[in-house]
DOLUMKE-321002 format. One record per atom (N, C-alpha, C, O): x, y, z. Coordinates in steps of 0.05 Angstrom, whole numbers, plus 5000, padded with zeros to 4 digits. Layout:
BEGIN
XYZ...
//
This chain:
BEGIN
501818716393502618536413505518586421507318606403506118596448508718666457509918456465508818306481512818386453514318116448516518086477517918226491516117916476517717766515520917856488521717766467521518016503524518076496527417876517527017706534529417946509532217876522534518076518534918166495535818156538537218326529540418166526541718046543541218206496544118016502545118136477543818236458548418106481550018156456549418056438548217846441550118166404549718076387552717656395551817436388554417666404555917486412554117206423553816976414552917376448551117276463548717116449547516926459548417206428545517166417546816936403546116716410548616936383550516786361550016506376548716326366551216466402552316256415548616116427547815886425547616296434545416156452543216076423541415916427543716206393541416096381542715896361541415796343545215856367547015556358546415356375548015176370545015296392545315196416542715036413542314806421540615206398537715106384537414946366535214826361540014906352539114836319539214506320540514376337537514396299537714076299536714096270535214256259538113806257536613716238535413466234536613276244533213416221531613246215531913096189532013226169532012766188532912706158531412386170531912226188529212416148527612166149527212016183528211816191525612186195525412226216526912196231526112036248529412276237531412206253532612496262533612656246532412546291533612796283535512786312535212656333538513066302539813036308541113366316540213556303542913396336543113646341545713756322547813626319545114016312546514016288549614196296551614186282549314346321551514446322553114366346551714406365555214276352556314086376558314256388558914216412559714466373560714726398562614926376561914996353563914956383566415206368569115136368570115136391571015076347573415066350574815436348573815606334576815476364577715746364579615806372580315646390581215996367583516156367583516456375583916646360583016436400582816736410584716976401587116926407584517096394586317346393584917706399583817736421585117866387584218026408581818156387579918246400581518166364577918156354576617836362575017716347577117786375573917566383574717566412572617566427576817566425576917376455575117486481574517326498574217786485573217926490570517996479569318186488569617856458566717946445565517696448564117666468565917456428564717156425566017036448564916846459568117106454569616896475568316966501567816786518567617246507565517336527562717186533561717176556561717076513559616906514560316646522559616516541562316566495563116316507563416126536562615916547565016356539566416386572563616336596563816176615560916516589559616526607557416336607556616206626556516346582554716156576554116006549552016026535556115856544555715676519553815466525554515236519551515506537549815236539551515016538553615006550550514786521551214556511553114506489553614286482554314786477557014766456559114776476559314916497561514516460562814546471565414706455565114746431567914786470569614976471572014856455572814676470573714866430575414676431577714886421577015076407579714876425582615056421584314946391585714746387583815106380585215066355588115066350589215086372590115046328593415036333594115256315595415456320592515156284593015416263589415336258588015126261588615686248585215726235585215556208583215586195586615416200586915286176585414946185583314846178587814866204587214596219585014566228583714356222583814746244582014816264578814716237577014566240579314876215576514876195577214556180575314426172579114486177579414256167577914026183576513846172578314046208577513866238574213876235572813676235573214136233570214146229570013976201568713776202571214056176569513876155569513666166567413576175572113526168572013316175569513146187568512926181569013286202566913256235564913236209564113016201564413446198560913406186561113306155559213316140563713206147563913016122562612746139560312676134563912636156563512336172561212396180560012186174559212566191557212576201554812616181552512646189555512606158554312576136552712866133550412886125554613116144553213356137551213396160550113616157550313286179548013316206549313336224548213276245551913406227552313526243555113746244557013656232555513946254557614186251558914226272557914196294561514316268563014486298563414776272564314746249562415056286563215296284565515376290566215306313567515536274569815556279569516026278568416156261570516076295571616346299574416436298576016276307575316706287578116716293578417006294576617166289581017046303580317446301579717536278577717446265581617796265581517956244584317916238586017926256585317846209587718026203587617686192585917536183590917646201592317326190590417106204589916926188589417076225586816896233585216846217585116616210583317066205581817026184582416956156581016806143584217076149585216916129585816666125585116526106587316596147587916226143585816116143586115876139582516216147581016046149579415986116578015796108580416236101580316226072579915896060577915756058582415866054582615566043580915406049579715276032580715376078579315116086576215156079574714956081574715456068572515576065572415396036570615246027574415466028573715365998573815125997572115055981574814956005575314656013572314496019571314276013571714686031567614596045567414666020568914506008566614796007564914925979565514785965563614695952568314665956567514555931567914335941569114195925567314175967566513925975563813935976562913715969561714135982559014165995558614046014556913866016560514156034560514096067560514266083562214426087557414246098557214566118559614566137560014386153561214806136562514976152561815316159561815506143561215316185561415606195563015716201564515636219563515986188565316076205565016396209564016546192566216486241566016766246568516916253569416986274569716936221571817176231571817416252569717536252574317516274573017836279573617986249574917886231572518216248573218426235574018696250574318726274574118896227574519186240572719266250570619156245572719536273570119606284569519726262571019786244565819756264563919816246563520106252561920226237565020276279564620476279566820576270567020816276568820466256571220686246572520756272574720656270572420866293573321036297576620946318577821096332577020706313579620636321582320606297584720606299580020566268582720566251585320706251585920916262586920526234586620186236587820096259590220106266585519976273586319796288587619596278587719556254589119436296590919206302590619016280588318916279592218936261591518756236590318896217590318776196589419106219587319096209588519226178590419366176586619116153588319126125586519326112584219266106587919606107586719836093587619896064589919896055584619966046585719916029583620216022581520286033585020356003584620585998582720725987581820955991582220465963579420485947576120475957574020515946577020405985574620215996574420286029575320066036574120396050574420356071572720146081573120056103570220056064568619846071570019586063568619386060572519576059573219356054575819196074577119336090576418876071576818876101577718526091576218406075580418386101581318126100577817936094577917756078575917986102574617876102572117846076570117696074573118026061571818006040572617806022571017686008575517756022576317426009575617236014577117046012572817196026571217016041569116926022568116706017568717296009565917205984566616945959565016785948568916975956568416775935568416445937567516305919569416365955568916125972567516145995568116036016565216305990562116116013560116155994560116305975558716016004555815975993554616136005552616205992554916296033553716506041555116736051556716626066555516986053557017076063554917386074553017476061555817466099554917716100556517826130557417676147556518066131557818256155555218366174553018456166556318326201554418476223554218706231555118746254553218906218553519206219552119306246552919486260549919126250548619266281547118976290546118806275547518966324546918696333544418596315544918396301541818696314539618676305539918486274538218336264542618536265542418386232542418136237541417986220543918026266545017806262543317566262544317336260540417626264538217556261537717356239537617116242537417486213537117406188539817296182539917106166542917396196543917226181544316946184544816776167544016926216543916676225541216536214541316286219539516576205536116396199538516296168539416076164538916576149540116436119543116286119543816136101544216326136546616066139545915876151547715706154543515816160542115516176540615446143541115226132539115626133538815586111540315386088539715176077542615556087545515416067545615206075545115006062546615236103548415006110546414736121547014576139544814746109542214566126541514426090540114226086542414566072540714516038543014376030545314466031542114026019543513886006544114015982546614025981543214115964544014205940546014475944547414535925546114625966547014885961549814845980552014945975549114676003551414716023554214796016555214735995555214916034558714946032559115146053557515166071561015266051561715476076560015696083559115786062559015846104558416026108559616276120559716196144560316446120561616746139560516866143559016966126560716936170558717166191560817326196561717266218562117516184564817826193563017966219560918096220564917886236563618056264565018226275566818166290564318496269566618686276566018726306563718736316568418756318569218736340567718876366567318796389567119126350565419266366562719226374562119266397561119136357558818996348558818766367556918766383560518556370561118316376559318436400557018356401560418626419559818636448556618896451556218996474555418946437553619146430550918916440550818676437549219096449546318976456544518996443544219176425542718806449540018896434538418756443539118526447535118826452533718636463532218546431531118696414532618226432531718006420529617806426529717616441527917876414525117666415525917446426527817346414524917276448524917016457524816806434526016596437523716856412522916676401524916596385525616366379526116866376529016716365530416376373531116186359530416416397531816256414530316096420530816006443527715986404526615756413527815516393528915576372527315236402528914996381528014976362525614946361530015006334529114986305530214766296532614736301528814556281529414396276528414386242526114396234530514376229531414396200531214136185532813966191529514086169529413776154530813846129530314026113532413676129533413526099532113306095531813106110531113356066527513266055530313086030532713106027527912916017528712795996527412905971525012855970528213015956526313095933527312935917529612865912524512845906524412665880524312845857522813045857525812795839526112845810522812815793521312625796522513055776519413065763519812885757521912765758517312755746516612405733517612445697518112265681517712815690518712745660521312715658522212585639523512845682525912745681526812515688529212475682525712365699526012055707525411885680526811695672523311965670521811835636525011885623526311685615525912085623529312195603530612005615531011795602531212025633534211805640532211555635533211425616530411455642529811155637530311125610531610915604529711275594529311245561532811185556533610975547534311395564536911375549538111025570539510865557537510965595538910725606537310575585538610465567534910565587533510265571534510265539533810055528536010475520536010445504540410335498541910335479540410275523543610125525543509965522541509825519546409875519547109625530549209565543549509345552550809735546553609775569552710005589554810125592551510085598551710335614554010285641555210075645554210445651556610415670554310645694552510805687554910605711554310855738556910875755558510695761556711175760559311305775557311445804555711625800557711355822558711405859559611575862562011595866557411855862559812045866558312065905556811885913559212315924559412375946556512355949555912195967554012485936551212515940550212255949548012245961551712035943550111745938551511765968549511715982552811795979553511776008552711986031552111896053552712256028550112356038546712366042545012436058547112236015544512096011543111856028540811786027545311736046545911526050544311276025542811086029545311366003543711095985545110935983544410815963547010815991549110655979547810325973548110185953546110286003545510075986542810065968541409865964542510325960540610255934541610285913540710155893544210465909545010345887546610115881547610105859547009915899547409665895545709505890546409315875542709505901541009415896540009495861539409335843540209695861539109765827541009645808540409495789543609735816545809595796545109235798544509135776545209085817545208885820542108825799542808655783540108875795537508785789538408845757538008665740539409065749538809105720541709045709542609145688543008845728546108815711547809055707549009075685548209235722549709555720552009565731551609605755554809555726557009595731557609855747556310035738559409945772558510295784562210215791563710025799562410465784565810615788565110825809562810905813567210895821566511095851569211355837571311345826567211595847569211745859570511795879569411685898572711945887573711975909571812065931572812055953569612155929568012255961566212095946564212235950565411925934563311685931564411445943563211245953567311505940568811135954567711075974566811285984567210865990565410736004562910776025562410706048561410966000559110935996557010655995554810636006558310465978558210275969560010055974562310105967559909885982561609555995563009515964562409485940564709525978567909435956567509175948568709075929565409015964565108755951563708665937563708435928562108845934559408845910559908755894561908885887559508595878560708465851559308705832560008645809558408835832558109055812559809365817559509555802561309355836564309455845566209415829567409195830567309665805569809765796571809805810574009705805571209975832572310105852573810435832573210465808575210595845575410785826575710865801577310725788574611085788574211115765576311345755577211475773576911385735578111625723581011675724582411475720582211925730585311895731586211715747588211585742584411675775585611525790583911305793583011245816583211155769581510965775582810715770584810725757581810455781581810275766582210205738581010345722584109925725584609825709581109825701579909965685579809595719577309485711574609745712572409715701575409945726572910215721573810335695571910375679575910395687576910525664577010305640576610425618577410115638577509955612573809955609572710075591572309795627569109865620567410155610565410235598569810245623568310615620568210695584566410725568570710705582571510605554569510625530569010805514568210295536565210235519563210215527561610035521562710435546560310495556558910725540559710945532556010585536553910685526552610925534551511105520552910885557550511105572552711075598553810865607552811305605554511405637551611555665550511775669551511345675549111445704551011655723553111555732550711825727552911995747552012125766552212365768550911935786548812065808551412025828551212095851549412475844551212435860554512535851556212425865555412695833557812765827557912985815556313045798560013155823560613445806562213365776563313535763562213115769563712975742566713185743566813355725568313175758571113335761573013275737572013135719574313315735576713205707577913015719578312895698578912875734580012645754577512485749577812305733574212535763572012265754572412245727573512025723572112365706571512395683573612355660573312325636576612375680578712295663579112625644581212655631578012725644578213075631576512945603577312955579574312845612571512825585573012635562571912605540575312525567576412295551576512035560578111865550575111985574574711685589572711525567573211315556570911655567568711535552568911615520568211815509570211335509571411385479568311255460567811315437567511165471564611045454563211265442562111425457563011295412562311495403559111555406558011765398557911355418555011345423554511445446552211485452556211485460556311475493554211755501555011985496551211715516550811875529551011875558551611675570550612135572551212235599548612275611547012395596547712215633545212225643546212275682547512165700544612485676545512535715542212565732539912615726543712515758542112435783542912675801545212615808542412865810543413065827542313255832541513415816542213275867539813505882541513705875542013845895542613795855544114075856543514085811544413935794542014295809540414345788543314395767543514335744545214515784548514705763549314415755549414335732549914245780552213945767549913785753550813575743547413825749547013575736546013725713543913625704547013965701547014035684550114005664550614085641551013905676554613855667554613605644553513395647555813655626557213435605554713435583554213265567553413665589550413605566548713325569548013145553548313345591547513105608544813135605544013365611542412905595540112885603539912785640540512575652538713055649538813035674535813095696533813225691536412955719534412905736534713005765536212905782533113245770534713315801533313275818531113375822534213145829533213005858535512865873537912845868533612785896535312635927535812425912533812325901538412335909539712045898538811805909539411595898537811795925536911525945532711495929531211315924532511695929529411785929528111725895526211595887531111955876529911865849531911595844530911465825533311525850534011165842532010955843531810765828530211035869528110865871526511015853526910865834524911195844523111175827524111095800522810925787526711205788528611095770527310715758526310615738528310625785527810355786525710225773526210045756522610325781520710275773520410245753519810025744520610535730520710635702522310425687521510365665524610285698527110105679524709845690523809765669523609715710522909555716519909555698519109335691518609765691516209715678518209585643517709395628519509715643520309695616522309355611522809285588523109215632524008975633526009005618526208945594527709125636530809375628533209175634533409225658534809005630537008895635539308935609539208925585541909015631543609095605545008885589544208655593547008925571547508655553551208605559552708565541551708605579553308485593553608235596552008105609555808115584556107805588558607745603558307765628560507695597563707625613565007915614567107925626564008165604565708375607567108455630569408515631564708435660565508485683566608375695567708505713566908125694568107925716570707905703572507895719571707895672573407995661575108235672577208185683574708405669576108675679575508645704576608835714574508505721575608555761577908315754580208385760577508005740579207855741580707995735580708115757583008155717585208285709585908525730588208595728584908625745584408785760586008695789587708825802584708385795585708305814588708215823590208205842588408145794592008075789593708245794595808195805592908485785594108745781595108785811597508815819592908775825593208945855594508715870595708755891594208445857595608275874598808235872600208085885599808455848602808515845603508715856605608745868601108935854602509145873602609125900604109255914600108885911600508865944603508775950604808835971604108665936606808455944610008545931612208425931609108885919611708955910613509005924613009155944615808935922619009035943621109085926621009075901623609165944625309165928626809075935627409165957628908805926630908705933633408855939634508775959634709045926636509195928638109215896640009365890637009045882637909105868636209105841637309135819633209055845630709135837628009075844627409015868626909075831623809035846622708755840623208635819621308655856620508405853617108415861616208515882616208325846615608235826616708395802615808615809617608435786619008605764617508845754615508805740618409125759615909285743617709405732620209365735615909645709616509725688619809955704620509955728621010125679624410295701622410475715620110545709624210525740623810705747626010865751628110845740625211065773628111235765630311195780630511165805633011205754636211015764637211235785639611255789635411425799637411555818636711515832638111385848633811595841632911725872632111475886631911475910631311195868631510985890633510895905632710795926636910865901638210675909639710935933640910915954638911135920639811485938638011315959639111135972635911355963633411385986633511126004632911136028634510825985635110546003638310606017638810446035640210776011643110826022642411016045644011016063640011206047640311356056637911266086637611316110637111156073634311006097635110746117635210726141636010476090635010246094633310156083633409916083631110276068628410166072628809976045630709976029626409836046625509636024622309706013621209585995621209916027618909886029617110046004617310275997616009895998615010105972611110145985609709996000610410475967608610495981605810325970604110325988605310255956603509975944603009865964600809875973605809705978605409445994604709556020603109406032605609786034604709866051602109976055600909996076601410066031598010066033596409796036594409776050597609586022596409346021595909196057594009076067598609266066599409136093597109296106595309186118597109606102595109766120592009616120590809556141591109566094588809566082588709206114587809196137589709076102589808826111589808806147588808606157590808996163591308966189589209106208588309016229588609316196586609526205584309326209584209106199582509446226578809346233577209436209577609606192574809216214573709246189572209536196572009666176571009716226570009866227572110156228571310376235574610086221576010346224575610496193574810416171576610706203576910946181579211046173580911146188579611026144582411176133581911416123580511456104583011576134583011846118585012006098586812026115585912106080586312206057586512506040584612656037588512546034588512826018589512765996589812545986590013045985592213095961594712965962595912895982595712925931598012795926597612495911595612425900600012345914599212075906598111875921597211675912598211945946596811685964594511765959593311625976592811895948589711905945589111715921587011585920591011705901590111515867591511255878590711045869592411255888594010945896592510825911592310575910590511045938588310845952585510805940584110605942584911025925582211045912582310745886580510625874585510725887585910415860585210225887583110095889587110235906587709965924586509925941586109685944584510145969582610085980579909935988577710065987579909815993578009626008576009626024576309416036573809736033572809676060569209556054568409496031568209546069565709436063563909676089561509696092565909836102564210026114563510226106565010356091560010356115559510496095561510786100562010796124562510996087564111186102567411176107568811366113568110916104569710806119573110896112575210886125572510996082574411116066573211416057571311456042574811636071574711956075577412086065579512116078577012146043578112386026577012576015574812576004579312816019578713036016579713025983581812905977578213145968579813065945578613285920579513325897576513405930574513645909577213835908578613825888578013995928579614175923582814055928584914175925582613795936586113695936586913775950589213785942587013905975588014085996590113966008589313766020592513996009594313876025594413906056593014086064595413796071594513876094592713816113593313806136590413776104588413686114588513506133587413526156590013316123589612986137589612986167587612976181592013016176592413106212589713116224588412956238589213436213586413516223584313456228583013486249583613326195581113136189580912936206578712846212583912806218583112536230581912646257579712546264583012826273580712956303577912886285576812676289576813086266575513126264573412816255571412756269574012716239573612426240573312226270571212136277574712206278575412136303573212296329572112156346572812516329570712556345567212516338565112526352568312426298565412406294564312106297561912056299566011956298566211706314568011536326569411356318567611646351569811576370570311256384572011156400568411186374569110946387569710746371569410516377571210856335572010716314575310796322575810966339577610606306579610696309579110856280577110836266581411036277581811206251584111186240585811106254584611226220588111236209588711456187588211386164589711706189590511876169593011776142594211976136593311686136594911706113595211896099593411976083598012046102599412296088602212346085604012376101601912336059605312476049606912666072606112816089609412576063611312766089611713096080612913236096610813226059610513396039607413546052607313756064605413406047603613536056603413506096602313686109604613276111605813316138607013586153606613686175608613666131610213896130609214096136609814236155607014146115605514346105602814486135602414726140601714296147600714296174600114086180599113916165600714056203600313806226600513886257601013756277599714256251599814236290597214116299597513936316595614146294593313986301593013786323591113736339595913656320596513386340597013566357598113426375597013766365596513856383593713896410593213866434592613966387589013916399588213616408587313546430588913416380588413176388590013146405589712906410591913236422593313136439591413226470590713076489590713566468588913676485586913546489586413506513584513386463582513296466583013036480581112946492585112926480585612696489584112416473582912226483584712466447583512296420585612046411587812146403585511806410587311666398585811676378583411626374589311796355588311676327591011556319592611456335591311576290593211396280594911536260594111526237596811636263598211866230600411616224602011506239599711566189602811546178603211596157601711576137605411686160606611976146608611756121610211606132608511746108609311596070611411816068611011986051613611836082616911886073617111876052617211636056617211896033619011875996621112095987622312105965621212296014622612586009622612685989624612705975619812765983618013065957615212955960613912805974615113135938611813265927612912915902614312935882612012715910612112515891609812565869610812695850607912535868605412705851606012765833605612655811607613015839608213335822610913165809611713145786611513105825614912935810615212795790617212745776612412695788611712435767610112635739610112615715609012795754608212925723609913145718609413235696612013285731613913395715615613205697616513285675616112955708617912805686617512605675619112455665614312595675612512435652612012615617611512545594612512915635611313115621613813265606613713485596616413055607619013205599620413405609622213515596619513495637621213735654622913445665622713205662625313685681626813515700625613515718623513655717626013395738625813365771626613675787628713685800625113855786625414085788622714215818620214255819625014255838623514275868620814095873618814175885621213885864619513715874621213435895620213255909622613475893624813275916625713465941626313705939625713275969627513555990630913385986631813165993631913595972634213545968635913945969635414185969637313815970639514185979640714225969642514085960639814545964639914685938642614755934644014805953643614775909646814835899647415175896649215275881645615305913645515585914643615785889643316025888642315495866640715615843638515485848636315585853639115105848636214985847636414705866638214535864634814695882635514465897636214185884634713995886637714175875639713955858641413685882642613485876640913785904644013705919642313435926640813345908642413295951643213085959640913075982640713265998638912835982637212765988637512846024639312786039634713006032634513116061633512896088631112906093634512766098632912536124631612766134632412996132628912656149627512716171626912546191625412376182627212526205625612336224623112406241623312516263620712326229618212446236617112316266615412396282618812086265618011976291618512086313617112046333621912366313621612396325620412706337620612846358619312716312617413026313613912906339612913066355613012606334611512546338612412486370610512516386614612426380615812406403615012666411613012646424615812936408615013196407613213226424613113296448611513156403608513166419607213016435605013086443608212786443608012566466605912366456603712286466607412286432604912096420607111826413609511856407605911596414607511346414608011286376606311276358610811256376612211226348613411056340615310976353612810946318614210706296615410866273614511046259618410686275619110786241619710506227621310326232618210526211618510216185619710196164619010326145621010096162622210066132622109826119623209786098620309596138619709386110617109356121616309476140615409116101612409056103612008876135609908876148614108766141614008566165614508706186614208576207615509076191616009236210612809366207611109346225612509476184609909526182607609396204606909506225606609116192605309046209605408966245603708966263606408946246608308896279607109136288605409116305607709426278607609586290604109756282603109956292603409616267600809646260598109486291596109576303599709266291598109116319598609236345596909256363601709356348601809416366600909706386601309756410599409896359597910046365595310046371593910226380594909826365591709726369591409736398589409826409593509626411592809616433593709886457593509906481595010066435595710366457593510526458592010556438593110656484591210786484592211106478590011236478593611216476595711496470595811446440595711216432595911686419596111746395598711646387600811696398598311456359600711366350601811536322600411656306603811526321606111616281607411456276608811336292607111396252608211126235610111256221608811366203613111316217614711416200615111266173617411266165613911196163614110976139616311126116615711316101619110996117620611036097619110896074618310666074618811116053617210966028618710966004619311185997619510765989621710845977620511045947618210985939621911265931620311395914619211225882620411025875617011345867617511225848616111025855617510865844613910845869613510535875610010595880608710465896608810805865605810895863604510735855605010505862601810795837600010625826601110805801602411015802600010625775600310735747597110825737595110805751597310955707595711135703593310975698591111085701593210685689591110485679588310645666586110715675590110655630587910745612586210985621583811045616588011095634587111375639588411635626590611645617587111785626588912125614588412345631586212395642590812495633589112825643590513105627592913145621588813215624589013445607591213645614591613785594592213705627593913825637596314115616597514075595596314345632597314485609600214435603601514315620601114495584604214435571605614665557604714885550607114605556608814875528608814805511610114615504607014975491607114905467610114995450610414945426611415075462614015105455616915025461617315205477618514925461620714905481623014785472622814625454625614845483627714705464628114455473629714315460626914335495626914055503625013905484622813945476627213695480625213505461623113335468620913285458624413225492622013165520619613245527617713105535619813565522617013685525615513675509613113625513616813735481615413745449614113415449612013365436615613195464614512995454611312875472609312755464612513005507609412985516608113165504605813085500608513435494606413565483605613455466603213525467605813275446604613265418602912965439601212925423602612835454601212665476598812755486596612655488600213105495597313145497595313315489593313395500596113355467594613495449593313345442591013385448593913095425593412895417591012745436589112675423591012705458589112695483586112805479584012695479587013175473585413295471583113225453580713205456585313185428583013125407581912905401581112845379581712725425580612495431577712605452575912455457577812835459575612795484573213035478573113205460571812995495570013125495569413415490569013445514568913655481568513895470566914025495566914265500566113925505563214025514561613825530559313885538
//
């Protein structure tokens, strides 16, 4: 039988059979790819941009600032869209492709489909080396783009139009599989890009991809029922799956029926309504007083839905109960094989409900009496000191433990401010809509909101937090923001990771997106600052202060971000107390143009560690006595936790 052909570039083909794809999830289906973010340069602008240009169907076109931002904007997009839906990102060959590195790994160890199509070198050799292009001696088959293999879940190069066939069916594949997802790379060498080939019609007919729920065998469900029914404290941890899953409210529903206490991780946080009375709220380094004191003497740990990270897990020292087993829930066969876990793999939404049954034949209730309402009561107190912390000028009020006698009264001489960052989370938490979205990276504003955060929407709190990526935030908020646009959004990010990228507001400026950036001033890497001199180093390049010609020692750096945000033609506040805060919190509500919040934050004014530990490496040697003394802390740590 002779096949109704098309004659089109391998380019050509890329764009028109992206244009097909949809997915299906409990009958609902949805179109999976919504267009291309990109950065022309001269391996793609003439090959993919050729198609683009002529006929991108129904994808739309969006202009990137850096290939970094640009892939950050897509997770974003298909973190909030709960993974059903993608923007493809392209970039040339050489430094293009590279920056898109990071953000590759960022999807992977989030398990968030991102595509992406570097150019590469031509596949015919015969211009080497072309322009960018990185030769390496051992290898002529080798190429910037091979640092791609170890952060995707799929990776392969287009040697002749005809391949691009299979690779596009197995990156719909990847990026379509709850258990496997993460980045994919299609290397399209340049030449190739623009090469023909007549292609079966059928390619290009609509494929529509289901994400299925698989239930867990009935003997792995029998295992976890056996180890919950044979508790009496179990605890469950929220990790990200319970929110792709969309289960959130079944595991409120299950917790609620069998008396079950649930701590969240950072991509589990509101999954689940913060008001659930069976709500810890976060667990582990950056958890809660009340998730970490229960975790403690917990019997049995439920951990559906989580890669159990050293931050959830506290580095396998959280759970001091010498009885304590681990039991996991997870469509991914590797994580719910983690911590020697009796485990169950399946769709989190799918085996919770059969779960259910098994504890319900057995008339399963745990033996919880005042423990919980106990630890949120103490809990509440807690956060109701840090909502309301300030500093008078000549300490903090409500009174907290020293902090440090330099860099605060440096940072109030050098600002004004009063504002510590606690209370300005609190003010945020409090002013914002109940349907907006906060978004989140690396650093300390991620443990300080994952303690202080609030919302009862499902989604509603988005951090990036698997790989800690700095940077992100800017980005993520487009990308957030286009995945629902008719929510307001709010980025929250250190002036440190601000630094690091934020052209982005560029695009959102192009796209014509109101969102919301505020940027937490403390001048440094506060984070890093706190565990170099928790950990007995000095304060060593973690402050922007100027350098004495050896080590930046000197004298605290101003920025004024507001008026970087002026820059870009976006409407700006700078705050320096909780009562400027809010003022200027309402009064963006009502701008329709992108706002920046310069929030002087004073340093030092975080969340604390609450009965938490992290493993972290040290010198086992040193002439500082400081170090020798956190070292013998955490060693000591060590041999408190888990082996295995």
């Amino acid at each position: 039988m002779k096949e109704k052909t098309v004659r089109l570039t391998t380019a050509q083909a890329i764009v028109r059979f992206l244009d097909q794809q949809h997915v299906s999830m409990d009958g609902e289906e949805t179109k999976f790819v919504e267009g291309f973010f990109t950065i022309f340069g001269h391996g793609i602008a003439v090959g993919l941009g050729e198609a683009l240009d002529v006929n991108p169907g129904s994808l739309r076109v969006m202009q990137g600032r850096n290939e970094q931002g640009m892939c950050h904007a897509a997770i974003a997009f298909a973190k909030q869209s709960d993974r059903k839906r993608i923007i493809a990102c392209s970039s040339s060959v050489g430094p293009g492709a590279a920056n898109m590195v990071t953000a590759c790994a960022t999807a992977t160890v989030n398990n968030i489909p991102l595509l992406v199509f570097p150019a590469d070198t031509f596949a015919s050799r015969q211009p080497d080396p072309v322009l960018q292009q990185l030769e390496q001696s051992a290898s002529l088959a080798v190429s910037t783009n091979d640092a791609f293999r170890p952060v995707c879940k799929y990776w392969d190069r287009i040697e002749r139009p005809e391949q691009v066939m299979t690779a596009l069916i197995n990156a719909m594949r990847v990026l379509t599989d709850p258990a496997e997802t993460g980045a994919c790379c299609i290397a399209l060498p340049q030449d190739v890009e623009g090469e023909a080939f007549d292609y079966p019609e059928y390619f290009f007919q609509k494929r529509v991809h289901r994400i299925t729920r698989p239930v867990a065998v009935a003997e792995e469900i029998e295992d976890v029922a056996a180890v919950i029914a044979a508790a009496k404290k179990p605890l469950l941890i929220v990790g990200g799956g319970v929110k792709y899953s969309e289960a959130g409210e079944t595991v409120e529903s299950f917790c609620e029926e069998f008396h079950i206490p649930f701590g969240e991780s950072q991509a589990g946080k509101s999954a689940c309504r913060s008001s659930h009375p069976c709500c810890l709220g976060g667990i582990g380094v950056t958890g809660t007083y009340a998730a970490n004191i229960i975790a403690r003497d917990a019997d049995a740990v439920i951990a559906v839905g989580t890669r159990l990270s050293d931050f959830t897990t506290s580095s396998k020292h959280l759970f001091q109960n010498g009885q304590v087993k681990v039991v996991t829930i997870n469509n991914c066969r590797y994580h719910a094989y983690k911590m020697d876990a009796v485990k169950a793999v399946g769709d989190a939404k799918a085996t919770l409900l059969a779960l259910a049954e098994k504890l319900r034949e057995k008339g399963y209730r745990s033996a919880y009496q005042q423990e919980i309402a106990k630890a949120k009561e103490a809990w509440e107190k807690e956060l109701s000191r840090l909502s309301s912390l300030t500093y008078t000028g000549e300490g903090f009020e409500p009174e907290v433990k020293a902090r440090d006698p330099r860099t605060i009264p440096e940072f109030v001489r050098l600002t004004g401010s009063t504002l510590t960052q606690t209370a300005a989370l609190a003010a945020l938490n409090r002013a914002i809509d109940k349907t907006a979205t906060v978004i989140t990276a690396g650093g300390s504003l991620p443990s300080c909101m994952q303690r202080m955060w609030r919302t009862d929407k499902r989604g509603g709190y988005h951090a990036e937090y698997g790989y800690s990526c700095m940077g992100y935030e800017v980005a993520a908020t487009l990308g957030v923001k286009m995945a629902e646009p008719e929510n307001e959004v709010y980025a929250v990010v250190g002036d440190s990771s601000f630094q690091m990228l934020h052209s982005e507001i560029m695009t959102i400026q192009q796209e014509q997106r109101k969102v919301n950036i505020l940027v937490f001033d403390n001048c440094g890497f506060g984070c890093i600052n706190n565990l170099e001199m928790n950990h007995g180093i000095g304060s060593l390049a973690t402050e922007f202060r100027y350098t004495d010609g050896k080590k930046p020692t000197g004298a605290l750096i101003p920025v004024d971000y507001a008026k970087i945000g002026e820059g870009y033609g976006l409407k700006t506040y700078t705050c320096r107390t909780v009562e400027e805060l809010g003022a200027a919190l309402e009064d963006a509500k009502g701008q329709t143009r992108s706002c920046l919040f310069d929030l002087k934050v004073l340093p030092k004014t975080m969340t604390e560690g609450y009965e938490s530990w992290w493993n972290v490496g040290i010198a086992t040697v040193s002439e500082k006595q400081s170090v020798q003394k956190a070292c013998e802390g955490v060693l000591e740590g060590r041999s408190e936790s888990r082996a295995y």
